[in-house]
Each structure stands twice: as structure tokens, then as C-alpha cells.
N, C-alpha and C positions, 0 to 999 in steps of 0.2 A: 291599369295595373291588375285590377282582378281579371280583365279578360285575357290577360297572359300566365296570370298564375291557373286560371281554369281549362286555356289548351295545354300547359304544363301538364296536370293533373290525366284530364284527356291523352295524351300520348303517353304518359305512365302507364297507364290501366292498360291500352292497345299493345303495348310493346311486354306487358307482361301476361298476355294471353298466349298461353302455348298449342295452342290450334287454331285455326283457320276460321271463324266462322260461315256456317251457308251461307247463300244469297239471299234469303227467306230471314235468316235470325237476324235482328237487332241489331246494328252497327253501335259504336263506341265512340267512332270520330263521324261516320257518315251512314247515308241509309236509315237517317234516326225519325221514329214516327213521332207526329203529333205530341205535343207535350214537352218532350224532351229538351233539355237544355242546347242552346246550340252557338256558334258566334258568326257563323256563315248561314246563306239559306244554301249555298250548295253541298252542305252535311244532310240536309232534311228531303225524306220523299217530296214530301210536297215544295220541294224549289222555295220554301219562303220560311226565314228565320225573323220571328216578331218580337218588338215589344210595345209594352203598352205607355210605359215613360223612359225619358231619359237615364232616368236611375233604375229599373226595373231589367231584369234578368230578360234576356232572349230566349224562347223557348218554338222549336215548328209549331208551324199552323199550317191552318188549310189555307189554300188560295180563296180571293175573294170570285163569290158568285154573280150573275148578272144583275145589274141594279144594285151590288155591293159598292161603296169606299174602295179604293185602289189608289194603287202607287204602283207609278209606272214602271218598268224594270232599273236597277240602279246601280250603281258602280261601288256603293257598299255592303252591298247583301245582308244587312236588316233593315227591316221594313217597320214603320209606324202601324202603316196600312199593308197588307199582301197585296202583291199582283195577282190580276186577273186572271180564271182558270183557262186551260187549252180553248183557244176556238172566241175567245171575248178581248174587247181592247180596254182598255184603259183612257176615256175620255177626260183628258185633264190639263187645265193651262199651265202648261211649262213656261218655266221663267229661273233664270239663271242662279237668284238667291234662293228660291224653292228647289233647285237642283242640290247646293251645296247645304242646305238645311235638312233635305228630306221631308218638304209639304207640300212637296206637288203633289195634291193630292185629288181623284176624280169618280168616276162614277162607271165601273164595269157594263161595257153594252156590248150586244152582239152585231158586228160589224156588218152583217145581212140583214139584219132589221128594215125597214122603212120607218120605224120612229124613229125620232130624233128629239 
């Protein structure tokens, strides 16, 4: 209920901007840095829309770095954990109740490595 009364709000504000923003300024609904509230990761530069609980507000983050927590890419677009940044995978056991839960969760490594 509040994540629809909050893209409500969100398409309010957009729909009453009488100019165009640049591609540089700030987005409303998407293009939103770091911090910012969000209910999609596909609104946020950084591709990952977090929260920290169940009850806790979505706001972008960064993607996780190597040797970070990760969460594989998902069909919900918030994340517990962020996915891993360009170029790094997400080593984590998938299993079908950790799909529909969102804990699959793993350890960012760089797929060229020799460690393992």
C-alpha cells in the first residue's frame, strides 16, 4: 500500500514538471543517485534499489564490490544484498525457496581469478 501510494506521489511531481530535465540532472522517477528513494533498481544509476529490512524504505545503492555480499540478479528489483559490479559474478547457491524469498545470497568474485 505505501509503495503505491509513493509511485503515486512520484508520477505526481514528474507529470508536473513543465520542462524537460537534462540527462546529467537528477531524475524523479529514474536516473536517481545513490540515497534516493526508489521501488525499482531500474529507476537507480547504479542498477540496484536496496533495503536493509523488510519494513525499511528502498533507497539506490552502490553495487556490491569484489569479495562483497551479493544477490544474484532478480525478478524483483529490490535487493537485500546488491548485485555485483560490471566485470564480477555473484557466487551463490541458488535454491528455489531462496529465489522466492530473496536469500540467495553470495560472495562477489572476479570470474578470471584463479582463486576460488
Amino acid at each position: 500500500m505505501a509503495s503505491a501510494l509513493l509511485l503515486l506521489l512520484l508520477l505526481s511531481l514528474a507529470s508536473a514538471s513543465p520542462t524537460r530535465p537534462h540527462p546529467h540532472q537528477l531524475g524523479l522517477i529514474f536516473n536517481l543517485n545513490n540515497g534516493n528513494l526508489c521501488l525499482q533498481s531500474a529507476q537507480c544509476k547504479s542498477s540496484c534499489c536496496h533495503r536493509t529490512g523488510s519494513l525499511s524504505l528502498a533507497r539506490c545503492a552502490y553495487r556490491a564490490a569484489e569479495n562483497q555480499e551479493c544477490s544474484p540478479k532478480s525478478i524483483y528489483g529490490v535487493y537485500y544484498k546488491c548485485p555485483c559490479e560490471n566485470g564480477l559474478t555473484c557466487k551463490a547457491n541458488k535454491t528455489i525457496a531462496g529465489s522466492i524469498t530473496n536469500t540467495n545470497y553470495g560472495i562477489c568474485q572476479d570470474p578470471g581469478s584463479s582463486s576460488k
